[in-house]
C-alpha positions in Angstrom: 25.8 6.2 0.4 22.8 8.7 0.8 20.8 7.6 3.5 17.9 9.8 2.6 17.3 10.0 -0.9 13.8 11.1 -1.0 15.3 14.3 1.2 12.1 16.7 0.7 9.9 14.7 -1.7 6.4 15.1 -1.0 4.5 11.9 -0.5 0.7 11.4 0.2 0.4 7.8 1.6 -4.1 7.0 1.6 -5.0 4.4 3.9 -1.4 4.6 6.1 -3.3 4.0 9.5 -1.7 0.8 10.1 -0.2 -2.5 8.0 1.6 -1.7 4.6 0.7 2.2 4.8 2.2 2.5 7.9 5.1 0.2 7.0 5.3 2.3 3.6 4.7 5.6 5.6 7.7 5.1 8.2 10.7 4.1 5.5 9.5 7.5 3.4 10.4 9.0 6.4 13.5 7.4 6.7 14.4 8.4 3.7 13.6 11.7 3.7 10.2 12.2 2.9 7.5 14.8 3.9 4.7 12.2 4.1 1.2 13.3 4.5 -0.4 10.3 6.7 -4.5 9.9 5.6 -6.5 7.7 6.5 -10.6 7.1 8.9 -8.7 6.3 12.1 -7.8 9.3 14.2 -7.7 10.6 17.3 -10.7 12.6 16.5 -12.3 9.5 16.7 -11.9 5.7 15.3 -13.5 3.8 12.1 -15.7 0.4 11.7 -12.5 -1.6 11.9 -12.5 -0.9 15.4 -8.4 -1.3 15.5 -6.7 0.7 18.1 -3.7 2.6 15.9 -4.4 5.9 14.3 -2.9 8.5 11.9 -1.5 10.5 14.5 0.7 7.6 15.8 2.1 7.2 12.5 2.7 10.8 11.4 4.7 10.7 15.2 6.8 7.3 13.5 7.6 9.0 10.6 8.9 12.2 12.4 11.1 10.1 14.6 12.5 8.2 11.7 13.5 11.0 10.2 11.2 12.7 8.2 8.0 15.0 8.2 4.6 13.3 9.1 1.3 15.5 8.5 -1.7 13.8 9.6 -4.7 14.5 8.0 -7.8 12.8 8.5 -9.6 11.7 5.1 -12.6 9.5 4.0 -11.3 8.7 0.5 -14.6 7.0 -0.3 -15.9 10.7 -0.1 -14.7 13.2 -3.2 -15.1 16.4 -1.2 -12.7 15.1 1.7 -10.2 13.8 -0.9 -10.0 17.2 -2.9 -9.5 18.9 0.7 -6.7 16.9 0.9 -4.8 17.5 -2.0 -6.1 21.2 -2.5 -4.3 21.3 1.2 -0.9 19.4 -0.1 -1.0 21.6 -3.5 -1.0 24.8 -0.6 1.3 23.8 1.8 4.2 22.2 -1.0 3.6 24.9 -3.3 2.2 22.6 -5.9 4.4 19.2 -5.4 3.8 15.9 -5.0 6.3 13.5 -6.1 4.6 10.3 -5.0 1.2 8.9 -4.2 0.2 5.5 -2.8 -3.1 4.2 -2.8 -3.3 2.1 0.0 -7.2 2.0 1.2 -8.2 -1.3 2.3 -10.0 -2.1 5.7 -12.0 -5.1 4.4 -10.5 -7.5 5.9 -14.1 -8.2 8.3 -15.8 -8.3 4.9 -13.7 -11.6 3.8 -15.6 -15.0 4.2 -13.6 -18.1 3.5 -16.3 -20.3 4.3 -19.1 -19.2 1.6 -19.5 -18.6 -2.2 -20.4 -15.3 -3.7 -24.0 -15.7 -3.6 -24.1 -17.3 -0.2 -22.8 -14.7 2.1 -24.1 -11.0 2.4 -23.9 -9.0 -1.3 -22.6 -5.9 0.7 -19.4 -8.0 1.5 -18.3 -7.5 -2.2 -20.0 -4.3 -2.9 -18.0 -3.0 0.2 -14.6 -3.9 -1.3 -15.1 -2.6 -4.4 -16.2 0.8 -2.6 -12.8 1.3 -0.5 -10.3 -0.5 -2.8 -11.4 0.2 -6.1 -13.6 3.7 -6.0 -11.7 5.3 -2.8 -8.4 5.2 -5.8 -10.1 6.0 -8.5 -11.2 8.9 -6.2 -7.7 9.6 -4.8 -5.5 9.3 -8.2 -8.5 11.9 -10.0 -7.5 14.4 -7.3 -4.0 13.4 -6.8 -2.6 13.0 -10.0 -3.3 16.6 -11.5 -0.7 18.1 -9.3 1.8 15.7 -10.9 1.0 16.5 -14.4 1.1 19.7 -13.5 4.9 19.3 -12.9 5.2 16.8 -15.4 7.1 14.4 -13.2 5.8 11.7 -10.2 5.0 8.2 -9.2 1.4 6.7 -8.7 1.4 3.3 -6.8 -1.3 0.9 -6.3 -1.0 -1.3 -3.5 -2.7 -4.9 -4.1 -2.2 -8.8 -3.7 -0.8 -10.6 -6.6 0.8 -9.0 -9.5 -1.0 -10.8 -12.3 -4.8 -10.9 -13.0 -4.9 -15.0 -11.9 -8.2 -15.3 -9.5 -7.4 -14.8 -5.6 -8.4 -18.7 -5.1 -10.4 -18.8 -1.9 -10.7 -15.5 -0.6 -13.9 -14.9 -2.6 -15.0 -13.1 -5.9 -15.2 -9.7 -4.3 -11.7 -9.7 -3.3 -10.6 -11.1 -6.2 -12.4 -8.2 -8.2 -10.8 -5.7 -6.1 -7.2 -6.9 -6.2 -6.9 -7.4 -9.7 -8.6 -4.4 -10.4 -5.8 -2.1 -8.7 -3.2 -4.3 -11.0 -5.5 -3.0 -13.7 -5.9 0.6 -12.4 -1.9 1.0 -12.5 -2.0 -0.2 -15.8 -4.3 2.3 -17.5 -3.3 5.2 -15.6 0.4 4.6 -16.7 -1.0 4.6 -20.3 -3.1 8.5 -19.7 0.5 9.8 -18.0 3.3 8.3 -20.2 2.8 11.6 -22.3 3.2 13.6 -19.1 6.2 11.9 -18.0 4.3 10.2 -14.6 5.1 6.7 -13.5 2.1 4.3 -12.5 2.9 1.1 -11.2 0.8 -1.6 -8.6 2.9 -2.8 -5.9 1.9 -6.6 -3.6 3.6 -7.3 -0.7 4.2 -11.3 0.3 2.1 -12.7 3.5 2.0 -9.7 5.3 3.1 -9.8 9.2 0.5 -6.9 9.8 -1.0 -5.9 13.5 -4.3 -7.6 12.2 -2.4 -10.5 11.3 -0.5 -11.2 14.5 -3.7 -10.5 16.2 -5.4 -12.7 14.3 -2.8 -15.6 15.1 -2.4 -14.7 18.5 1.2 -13.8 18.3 3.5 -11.0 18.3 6.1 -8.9 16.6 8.8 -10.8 18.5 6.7 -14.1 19.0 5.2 -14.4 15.2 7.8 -17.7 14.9 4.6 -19.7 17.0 1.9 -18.9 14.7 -0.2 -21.8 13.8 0.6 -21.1 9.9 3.6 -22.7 8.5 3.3 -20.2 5.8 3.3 -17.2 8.4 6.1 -18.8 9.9 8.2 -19.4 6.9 8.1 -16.6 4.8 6.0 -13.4 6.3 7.1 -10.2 5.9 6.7 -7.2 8.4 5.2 -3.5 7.0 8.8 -2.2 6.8 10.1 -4.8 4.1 7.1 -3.2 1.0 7.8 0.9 2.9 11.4 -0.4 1.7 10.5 -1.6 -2.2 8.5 1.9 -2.1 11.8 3.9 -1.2 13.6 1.6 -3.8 11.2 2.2 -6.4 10.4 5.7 -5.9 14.7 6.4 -6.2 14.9 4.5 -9.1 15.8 7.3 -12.1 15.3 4.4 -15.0 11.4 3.8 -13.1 9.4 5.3 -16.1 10.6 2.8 -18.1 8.9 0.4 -16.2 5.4 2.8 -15.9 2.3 -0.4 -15.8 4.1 -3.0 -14.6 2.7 -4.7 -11.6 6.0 -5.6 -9.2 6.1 -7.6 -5.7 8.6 -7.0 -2.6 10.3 -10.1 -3.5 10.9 -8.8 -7.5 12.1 -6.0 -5.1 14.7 -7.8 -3.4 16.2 -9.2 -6.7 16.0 -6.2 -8.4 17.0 -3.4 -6.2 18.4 -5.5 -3.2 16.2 -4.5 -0.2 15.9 -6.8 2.9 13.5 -7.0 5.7 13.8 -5.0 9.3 15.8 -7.9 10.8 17.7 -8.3 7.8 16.4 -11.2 5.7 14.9 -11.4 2.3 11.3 -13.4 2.0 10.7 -14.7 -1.6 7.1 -15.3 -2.0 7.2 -15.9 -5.2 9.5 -18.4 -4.7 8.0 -20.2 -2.2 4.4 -20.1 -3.4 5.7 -21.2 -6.8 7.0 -24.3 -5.0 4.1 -25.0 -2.9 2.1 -24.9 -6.0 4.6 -27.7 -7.7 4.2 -29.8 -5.6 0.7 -30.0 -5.0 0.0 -30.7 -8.9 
């Protein structure tokens, strides 16, 4: 069994700070990968989510995993840092880059469960559709020439959900923003089928992020006494979607499957993959049920 097969691919993982781009970031490595590690939280100095982790520390994770983490500091809300970027990677690979995943996020301050649309502060919205929406559409315009270039790579869209149903409760913005990733996979796989370029959106479960813990007071070896019965049932830690992207990205029949929108748990069934202690979370499964029996 290969234990690296991504052994030298080039990957460019936006937004890999922390969460599912960290998680994501780390198994590349494992795998093989050299992963270029972007992202507005760096040693150089920290971004409005205020969050201690940085670039650096996981450029470090993915070199002691096993594979080749460049760290490279990048607004990807701003086209001339973005361009840097992969006017840098195009340099230092000698024109190759086998995967990108779009993974900007840091909205999660901007969320308000409490009030509708029009009741809580228009910049709320406006802010998500600036770093998940526009900071891709900025990345994949720079990113995606060097692939068709070569005529051969993968584009991934990181997002929650993997249909275009509303995101009940976590407002319109969100909603907007998540579905329009789905969407953003989708038409870009329909401008590179002729170029041979796969472009699929990728949703973890209930994520067992650093913000998440934090947010229910637990840890990665204490997140059994969260509050949440969902959290405690069926989270996932970062490693179990950097897993479905190693799965995916190895996967010779994947073009075939260029616009689909697929989930860690399709993941599991399809390819076999399993969490860092071993298990397999189906939340599709288990949301399907809760929503059964609630009707």
């Amino acid at each position: 069994m290969n234990t690296q097969p991504l052994q030298g691919r080039v990957a460019v993982v936006a937004g890999a700070t922390r969460g599912a781009g960290r998680g994501i970031a780390i198994k590349l490595g494992e795998a093989g990968a050299i992963v270029y590690v972007t992202g507005r939280s760096s040693r150089e100095g920290s971004s409005d989510v205020g969050r201690s982790e940085t670039i650096e520390e996981t450029a470090e994770l993915v070199a002691a995993a096993g594979g080749v983490g460049i760290a490279v500091r990048t607004d990807h809300t701003v086209p001339e840092q973005v361009e840097a970027l992969f006017r840098r990677v195009g340099k230092e690979q000698e024109g190759r880059l086998d995967l990108l995943v779009n993974d900007v996020w840091g909205c999660e301050q901007y969320i308000d469960f409490e009030r509708k649309f029009w009741e809580q502060p228009l910049s709320n919205a406006l802010i998500m559709q600036e770093r998940a929406v526009r900071s891709h559409l900025i990345t994949s315009y720079y990113g995606v020439p060097l692939m068709v270039a070569r005529r051969s790579g993968l584009v991934i869209e990181i997002t929650d959900g993997d249909d275009y149903s509303v995101r009940e409760g976590a407002g319109v913005g969100y909603s907007v923003a998540k579905v329009g990733n789905i969407h953003l996979a989708a038409a870009l796989a329909s401008e590179l089928k002729p170029y041979g370029v796969t472009s699929i959106s990728l949703t973890p479960g209930f994520l067992r992020s650093e913000q998440m813990l934090d947010h229910f007071g637990v840890t990665a070896e204490t997140w059994r006494d969260a509050s949440d019965p969902h959290f405690r049932a069926v989270s996932e830690t970062p490693a179990y979607i950097g897993a479905a992207v190693v799965a995916l990205a190895s996967d010779p029949a994947l073009f075939e499957k260029t616009g689909q929108a697929f989930s860690t748990w399709r993941c599991a069934d399809e390819y076999g993959i399993r969490d860092a202690d071993g298990s397999r979370p189906h939340w599709g499964n288990y949301y399907a049920n809760i929503r059964d029996n609630t009707k």
